[in-house]
ZADO-300732 format. One line per 2 residues: number of its first residue (from 1); their letters; for each residue z, x, y of C-alpha. Coordinates in steps of 0.02 Angstrom, whole numbers, plus 50000, padded with zeros to 5 digits. Each point is the difference from the previous one (the first is absolute). Layout:
% residues N
NUM	A	Z,X,Y | ...;
//
This chain:
% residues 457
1	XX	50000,50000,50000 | 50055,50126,50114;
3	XX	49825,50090,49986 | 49904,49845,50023;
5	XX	50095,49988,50172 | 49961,50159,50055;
7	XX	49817,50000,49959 | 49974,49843,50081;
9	XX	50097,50039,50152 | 49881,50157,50029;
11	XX	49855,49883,50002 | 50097,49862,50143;
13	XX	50046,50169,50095 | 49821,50048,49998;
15	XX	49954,49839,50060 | 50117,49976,50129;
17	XX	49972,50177,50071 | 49810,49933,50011;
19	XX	50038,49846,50067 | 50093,50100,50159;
21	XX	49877,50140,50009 | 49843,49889,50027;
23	XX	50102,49889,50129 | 50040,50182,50107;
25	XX	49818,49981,50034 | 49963,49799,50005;
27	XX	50110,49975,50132 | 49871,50107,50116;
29	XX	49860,49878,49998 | 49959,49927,50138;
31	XX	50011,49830,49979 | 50197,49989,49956;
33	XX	50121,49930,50139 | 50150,50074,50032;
35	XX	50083,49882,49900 | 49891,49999,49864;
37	XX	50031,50215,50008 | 50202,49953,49992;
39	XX	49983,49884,49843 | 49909,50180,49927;
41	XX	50136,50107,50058 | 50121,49884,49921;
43	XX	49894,49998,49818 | 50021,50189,50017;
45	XX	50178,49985,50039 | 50000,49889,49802;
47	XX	49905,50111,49901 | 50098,50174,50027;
49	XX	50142,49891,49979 | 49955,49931,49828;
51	XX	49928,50166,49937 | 50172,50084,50054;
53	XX	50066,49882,49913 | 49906,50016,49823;
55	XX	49997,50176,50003 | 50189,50003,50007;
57	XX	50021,49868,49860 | 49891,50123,49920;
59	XX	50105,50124,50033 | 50147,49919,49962;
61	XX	49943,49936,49818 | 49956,50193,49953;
63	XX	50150,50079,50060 | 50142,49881,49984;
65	XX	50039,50066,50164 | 50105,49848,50084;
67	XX	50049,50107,50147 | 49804,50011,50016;
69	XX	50006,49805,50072 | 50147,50077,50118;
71	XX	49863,50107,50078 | 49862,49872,50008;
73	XX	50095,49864,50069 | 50065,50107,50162;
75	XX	49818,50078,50020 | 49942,49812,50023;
77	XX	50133,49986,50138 | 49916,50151,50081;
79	XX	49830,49937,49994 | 50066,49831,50047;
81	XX	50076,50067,50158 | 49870,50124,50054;
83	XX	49880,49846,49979 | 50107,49888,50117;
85	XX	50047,50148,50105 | 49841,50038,50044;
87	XX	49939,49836,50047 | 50176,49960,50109;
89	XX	50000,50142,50093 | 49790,50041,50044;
91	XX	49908,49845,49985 | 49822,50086,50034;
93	XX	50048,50122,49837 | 49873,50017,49884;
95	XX	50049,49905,49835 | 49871,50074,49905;
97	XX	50074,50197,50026 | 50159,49901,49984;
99	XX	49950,49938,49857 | 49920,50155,49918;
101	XX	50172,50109,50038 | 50093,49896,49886;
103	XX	49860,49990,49855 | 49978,50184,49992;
105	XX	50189,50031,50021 | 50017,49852,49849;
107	XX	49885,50115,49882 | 50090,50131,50044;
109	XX	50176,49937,49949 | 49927,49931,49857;
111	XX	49902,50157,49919 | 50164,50115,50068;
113	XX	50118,49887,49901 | 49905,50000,49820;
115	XX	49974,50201,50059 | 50177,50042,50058;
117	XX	50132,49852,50028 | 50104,50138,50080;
119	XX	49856,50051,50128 | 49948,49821,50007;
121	XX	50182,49969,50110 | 49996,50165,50098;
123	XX	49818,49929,50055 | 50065,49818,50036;
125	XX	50146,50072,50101 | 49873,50089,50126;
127	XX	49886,49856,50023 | 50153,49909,50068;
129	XX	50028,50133,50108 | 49840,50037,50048;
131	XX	49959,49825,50034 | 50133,49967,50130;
133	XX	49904,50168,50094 | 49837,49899,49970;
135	XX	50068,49829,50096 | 50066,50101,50158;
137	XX	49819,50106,50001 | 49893,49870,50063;
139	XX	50129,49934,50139 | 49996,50211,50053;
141	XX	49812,50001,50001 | 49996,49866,50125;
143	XX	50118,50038,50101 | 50018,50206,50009;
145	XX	49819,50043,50104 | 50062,50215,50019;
147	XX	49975,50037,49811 | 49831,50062,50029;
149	XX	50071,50105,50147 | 50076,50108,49860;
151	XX	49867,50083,49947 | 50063,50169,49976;
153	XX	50164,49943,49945 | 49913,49948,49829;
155	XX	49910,50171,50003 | 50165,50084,50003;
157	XX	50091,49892,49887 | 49868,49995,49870;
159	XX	49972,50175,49990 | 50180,50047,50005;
161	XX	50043,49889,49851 | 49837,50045,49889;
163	XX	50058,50210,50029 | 50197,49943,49938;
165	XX	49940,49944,49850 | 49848,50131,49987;
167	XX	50129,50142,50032 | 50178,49906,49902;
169	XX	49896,49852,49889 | 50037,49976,49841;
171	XX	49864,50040,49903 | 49937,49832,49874;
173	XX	49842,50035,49886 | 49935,50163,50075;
175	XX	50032,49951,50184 | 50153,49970,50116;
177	XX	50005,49813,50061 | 50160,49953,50043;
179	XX	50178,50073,50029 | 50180,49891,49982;
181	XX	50128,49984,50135 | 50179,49900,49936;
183	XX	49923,49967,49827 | 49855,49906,50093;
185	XX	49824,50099,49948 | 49880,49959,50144;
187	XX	49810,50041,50004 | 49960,50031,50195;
189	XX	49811,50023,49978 | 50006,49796,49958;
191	XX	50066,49959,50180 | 49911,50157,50084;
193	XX	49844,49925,49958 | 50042,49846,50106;
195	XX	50039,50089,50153 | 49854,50100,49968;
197	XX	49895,49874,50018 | 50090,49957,50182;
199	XX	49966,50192,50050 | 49832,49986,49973;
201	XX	49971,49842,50060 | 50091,50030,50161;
203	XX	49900,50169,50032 | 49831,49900,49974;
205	XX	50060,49866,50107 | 50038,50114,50143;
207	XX	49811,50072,50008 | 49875,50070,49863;
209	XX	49939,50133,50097 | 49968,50165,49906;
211	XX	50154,50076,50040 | 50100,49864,49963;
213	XX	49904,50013,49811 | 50052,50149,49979;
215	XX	50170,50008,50031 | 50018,49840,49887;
217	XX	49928,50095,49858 | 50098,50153,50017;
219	XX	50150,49908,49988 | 49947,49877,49868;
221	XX	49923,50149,49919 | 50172,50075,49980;
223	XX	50062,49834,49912 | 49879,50023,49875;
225	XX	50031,50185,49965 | 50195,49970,49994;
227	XX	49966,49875,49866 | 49866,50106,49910;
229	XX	50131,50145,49991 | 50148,49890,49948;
231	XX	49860,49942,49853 | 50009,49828,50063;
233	XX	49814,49975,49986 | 49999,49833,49980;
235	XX	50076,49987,50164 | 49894,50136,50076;
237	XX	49834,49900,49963 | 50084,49839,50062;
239	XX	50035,50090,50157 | 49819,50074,50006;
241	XX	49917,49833,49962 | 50096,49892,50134;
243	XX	49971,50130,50136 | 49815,49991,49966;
245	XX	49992,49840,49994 | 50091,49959,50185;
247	XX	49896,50131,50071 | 49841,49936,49956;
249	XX	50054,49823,50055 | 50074,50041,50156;
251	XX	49838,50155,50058 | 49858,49913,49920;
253	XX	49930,50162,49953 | 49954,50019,49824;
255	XX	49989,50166,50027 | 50191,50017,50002;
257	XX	50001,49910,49831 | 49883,50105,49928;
259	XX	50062,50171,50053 | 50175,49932,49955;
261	XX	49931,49943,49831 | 49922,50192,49979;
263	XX	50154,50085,50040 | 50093,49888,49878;
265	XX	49903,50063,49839 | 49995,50180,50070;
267	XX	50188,49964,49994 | 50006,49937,49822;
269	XX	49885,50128,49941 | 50129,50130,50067;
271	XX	50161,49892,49933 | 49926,49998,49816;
273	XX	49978,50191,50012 | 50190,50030,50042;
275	XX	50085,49868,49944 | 50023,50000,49812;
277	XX	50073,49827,50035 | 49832,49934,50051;
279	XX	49932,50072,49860 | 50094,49925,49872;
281	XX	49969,49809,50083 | 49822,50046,50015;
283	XX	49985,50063,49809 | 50083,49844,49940;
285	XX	49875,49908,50103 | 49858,50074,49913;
287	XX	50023,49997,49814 | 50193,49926,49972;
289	XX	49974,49998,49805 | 49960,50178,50007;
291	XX	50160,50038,50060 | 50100,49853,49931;
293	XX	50151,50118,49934 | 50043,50046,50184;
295	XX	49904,49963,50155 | 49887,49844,49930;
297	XX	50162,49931,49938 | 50050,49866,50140;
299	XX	49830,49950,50057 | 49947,49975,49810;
301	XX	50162,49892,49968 | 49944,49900,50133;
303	XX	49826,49967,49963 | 50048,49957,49827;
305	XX	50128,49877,50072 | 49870,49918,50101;
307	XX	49897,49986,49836 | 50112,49925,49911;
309	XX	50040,49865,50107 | 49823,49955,50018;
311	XX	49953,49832,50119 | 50146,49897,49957;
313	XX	50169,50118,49950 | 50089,50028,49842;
315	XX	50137,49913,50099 | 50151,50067,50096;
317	XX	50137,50098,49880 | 49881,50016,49885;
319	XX	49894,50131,50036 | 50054,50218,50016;
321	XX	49971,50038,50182 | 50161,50117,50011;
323	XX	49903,50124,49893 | 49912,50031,50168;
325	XX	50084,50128,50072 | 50073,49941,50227;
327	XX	49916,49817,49934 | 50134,49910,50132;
329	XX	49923,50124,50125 | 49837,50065,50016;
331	XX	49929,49882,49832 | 50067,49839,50022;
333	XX	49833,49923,50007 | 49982,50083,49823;
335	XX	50139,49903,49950 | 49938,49826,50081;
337	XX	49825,50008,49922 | 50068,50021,49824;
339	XX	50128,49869,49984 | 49941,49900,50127;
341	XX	49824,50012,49974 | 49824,50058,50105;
343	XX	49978,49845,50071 | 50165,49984,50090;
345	XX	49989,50199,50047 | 49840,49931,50090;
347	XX	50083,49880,50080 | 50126,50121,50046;
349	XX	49844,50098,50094 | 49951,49867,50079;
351	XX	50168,49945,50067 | 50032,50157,50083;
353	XX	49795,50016,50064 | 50063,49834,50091;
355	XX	50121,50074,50073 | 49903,50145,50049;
357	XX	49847,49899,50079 | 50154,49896,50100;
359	XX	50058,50177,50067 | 49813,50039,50061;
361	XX	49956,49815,50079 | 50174,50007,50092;
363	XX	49945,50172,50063 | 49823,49930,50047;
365	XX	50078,49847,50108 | 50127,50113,50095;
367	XX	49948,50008,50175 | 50133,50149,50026;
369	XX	49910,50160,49950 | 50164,50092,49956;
371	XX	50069,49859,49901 | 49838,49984,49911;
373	XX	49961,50174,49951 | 50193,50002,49943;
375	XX	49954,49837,49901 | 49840,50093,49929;
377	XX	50093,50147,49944 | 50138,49921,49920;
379	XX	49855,49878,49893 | 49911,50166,49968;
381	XX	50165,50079,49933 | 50047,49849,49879;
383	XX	49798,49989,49904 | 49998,50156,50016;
385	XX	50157,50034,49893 | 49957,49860,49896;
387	XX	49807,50074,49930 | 50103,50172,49991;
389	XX	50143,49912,49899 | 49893,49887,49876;
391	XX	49818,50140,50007 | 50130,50129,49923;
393	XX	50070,49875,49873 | 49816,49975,49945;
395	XX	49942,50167,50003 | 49882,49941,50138;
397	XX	50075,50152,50102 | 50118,50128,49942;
399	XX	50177,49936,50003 | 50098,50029,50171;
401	XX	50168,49964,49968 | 50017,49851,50128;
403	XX	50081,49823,49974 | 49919,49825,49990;
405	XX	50077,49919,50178 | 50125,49882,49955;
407	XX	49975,49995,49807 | 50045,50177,49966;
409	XX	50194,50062,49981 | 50042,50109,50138;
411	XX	50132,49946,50156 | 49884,50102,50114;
413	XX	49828,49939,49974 | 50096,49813,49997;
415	XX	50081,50027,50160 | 49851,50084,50078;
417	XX	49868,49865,49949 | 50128,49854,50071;
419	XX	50001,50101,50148 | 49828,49968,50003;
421	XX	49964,49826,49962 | 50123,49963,50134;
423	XX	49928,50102,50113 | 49811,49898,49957;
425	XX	50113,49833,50020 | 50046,50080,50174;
427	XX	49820,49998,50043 | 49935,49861,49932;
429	XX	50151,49884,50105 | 49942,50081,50151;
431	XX	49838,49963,49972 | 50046,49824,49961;
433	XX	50111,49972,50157 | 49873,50081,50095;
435	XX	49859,49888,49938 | 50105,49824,50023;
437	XX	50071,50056,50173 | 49785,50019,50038;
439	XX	49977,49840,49948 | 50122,49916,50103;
441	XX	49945,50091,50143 | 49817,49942,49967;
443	XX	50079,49829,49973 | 50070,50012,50174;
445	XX	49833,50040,50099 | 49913,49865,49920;
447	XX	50141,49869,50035 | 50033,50071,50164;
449	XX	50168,50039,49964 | 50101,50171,50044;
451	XX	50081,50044,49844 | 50123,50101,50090;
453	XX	50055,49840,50129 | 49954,49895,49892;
455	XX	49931,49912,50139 | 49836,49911,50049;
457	X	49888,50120,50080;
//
């Protein structure tokens, strides 16, 4: 009986996952009312619900676990309150980024707790922290106009905290990522890269003159080589690819992107010829099975798991996906797409490409050309991780040792991408208030009434 349940239950999480996925992208045709958009957001807000819900039954009928319902039933009061929050306290928030948060953060609980129940908790307790950061973010956007004033403040800081750990980092898989003050083991290159994106955008927004090129790239130059000799290459290229990318957008001169692109695989040619860590990633890349004993090992663990599971899952607790060696970290998707099946990893993709293509439209409707090259940067920096994360997973790319955004165990990368989305919601209710208090004003010409009086013109 109890196999029967789960087997089944992988199929209604598979279609519920569906269900939510194709509705992130219904609800932008044209001819839905705002209303009509609401009564979507809503469905949404049903179907992660109900899929929590079976996968945890699930989880409960393997394990045995009763503490396990302990767990679920207080992460549905955080989902239930950051839902409500949200809507009480910005009425022009987006739902749909709402929305998303809480599915990916849902998986992510979900595949943690078959993984590590232990992990599973030390996750949950930072995405209640982190999301009481995440409500005050978009109240400090609005209302704190110097932050791009602090341009070389970010410089400073950024730098500063990438050469601590460079120089006193503890040193994780070949490279040094993180160090731990008080028992608390914090990974600064995850919130550098936030205010990186605010030094770069401020130094574009101030002028794009030659000069002013060039001393951006010098000192995001030296972000990338701090991470490059701390062996955080992952990082690095995140760093390298973001910069790029805000340049481009805010010179339109291709020129920049290509001669940034040209240095970039001079770079890598250079890294793989002194960095024996490069070459191991890149040698696993090639031919895993060839080296299956030792550096093939991980990256051919996961592509079996994502084998086995096929299109629909062998089902959660039932598959191996521990034999993957960091699977809560760097291959959680590898875990996901075995006992939950290709289809929902799909999904999964496509969940966090909506987010992504919300980051980019909220950039392209900014009127404020700091805010929106901040807004491109930080939508840059999320896909961009995410085709790093899932490529190396794959063996599309060779594996870089980064986390899948809100999915992934790690309090860093969690903290960090909240930091983000709320810093997106920001945006998007300016935007919003901007666009309404338009309206009104438009309203008031055409009626002939001042809408600061109030008064009949």
């Amino acid at each position: 009986m109890s196999n029967i349940f789960c087997e089944v239950s992988k199929y209604v999480m598979i279609v519920l996952f569906a269900l939510y996925t194709y509705e992130c992208f219904a609800v932008f045709r044209r001819k839905h009312t705002k209303e009509q958009q609401n009564i979507i957001f809503y469905r949404q807000n049903v179907w992660m619900f109900a899929l929590h819900l079976d996968a945890y039954l699930v989880l409960l009928d393997q394990t045995k676990n009763w503490g396990i319902i302990l767990f679920y039933g207080i992460q549905v009061i955080f989902f239930i309150s950051v839902i409500v929050n949200y809507k009480v306290l910005y009425k022009n928030a987006s739902k749909l980024l709402v929305n998303n948060m809480c599915m990916l953060l849902a998986i992510g609980f979900i595949i943690l707790t078959r993984l590590s129940v232990e992990r599973a908790f030390k996750q949950f307790g930072i995405a209640v922290a982190a999301m009481f950061l995440a409500l005050v973010v978009p109240f400090m956007i609005k209302k704190i106009r110097f932050i791009r004033k602090m341009t070389w403040f970010y410089a400073v800081i950024g730098l500063v905290a990438l050469g601590v750990v460079a120089i006193a980092g503890a040193v994780s898989y070949g490279a040094k990522l993180s160090f731990t003050i008080g028992g608390i083991t914090l990974q600064p290159s995850e919130f550098v890269k936030i205010i990186f994106v605010f030094f770069v955008a401020g130094m574009l927004h101030k002028s794009t003159e030659f000069k002013q090129v060039v001393i951006t790239t010098i000192i995001a130059a030296a972000h990338v080589i701090i991470l490059v000799l701390s062996k955080d290459l992952g990082g690095a290229l995140i760093f390298f690819i973001v910069y790029l990318v805000m340049l481009y957008v805010a010179t339109a001169k291709p020129l920049y992107f290509l001669g940034g692109l040209a240095s970039g695989s001079v770079a890598a040619v250079i890294a793989y010829a002194f960095f024996s860590h490069v070459q191991v990633r890149v040698m696993a890349w090639q031919d895993p099975l060839s080296v299956i004993d030792n550096e093939g090992y991980q990256i051919c663990q996961s592509l079996f798991a994502i084998g086995t599971g096929g299109w629909f899952g062998v089902g959660l607790n039932q598959g191996m996906p521990n034999k993957i060696p960091v699977v809560e970290q760097d291959f959680v998707f590898s875990a996901i797409s075995e006992e939950l099946g290709g289809i929902f990893a799909l999904c999964l993709i496509m969940v966090c490409m909506s987010c992504f293509l919300m980051f980019i439209n909220i950039a392209m409707q900014l009127k404020d050309g700091f805010y929106k090259l901040v807004a491109l940067g930080l939508g840059t920096t999320y896909g961009f991780q995410v085709f790093l994360t899932i490529g190396g997973v794959i063996k599309f790319i060779p594996s870089t040792g980064v986390t899948l955004p809100l999915v992934s165990y790690g309090g860093s990368s969690l903290l960090s991408t909240i930091i983000i989305f709320a810093i997106i919601q920001g945006f998007y209710i300016l935007k919003e208030s901007e666009g309404k208090r338009n309206e009104k004003q438009k309203t008031g010409k055409q009626t002939g009434i001042s809408t600061k009086t109030g008064k009949i013109r």
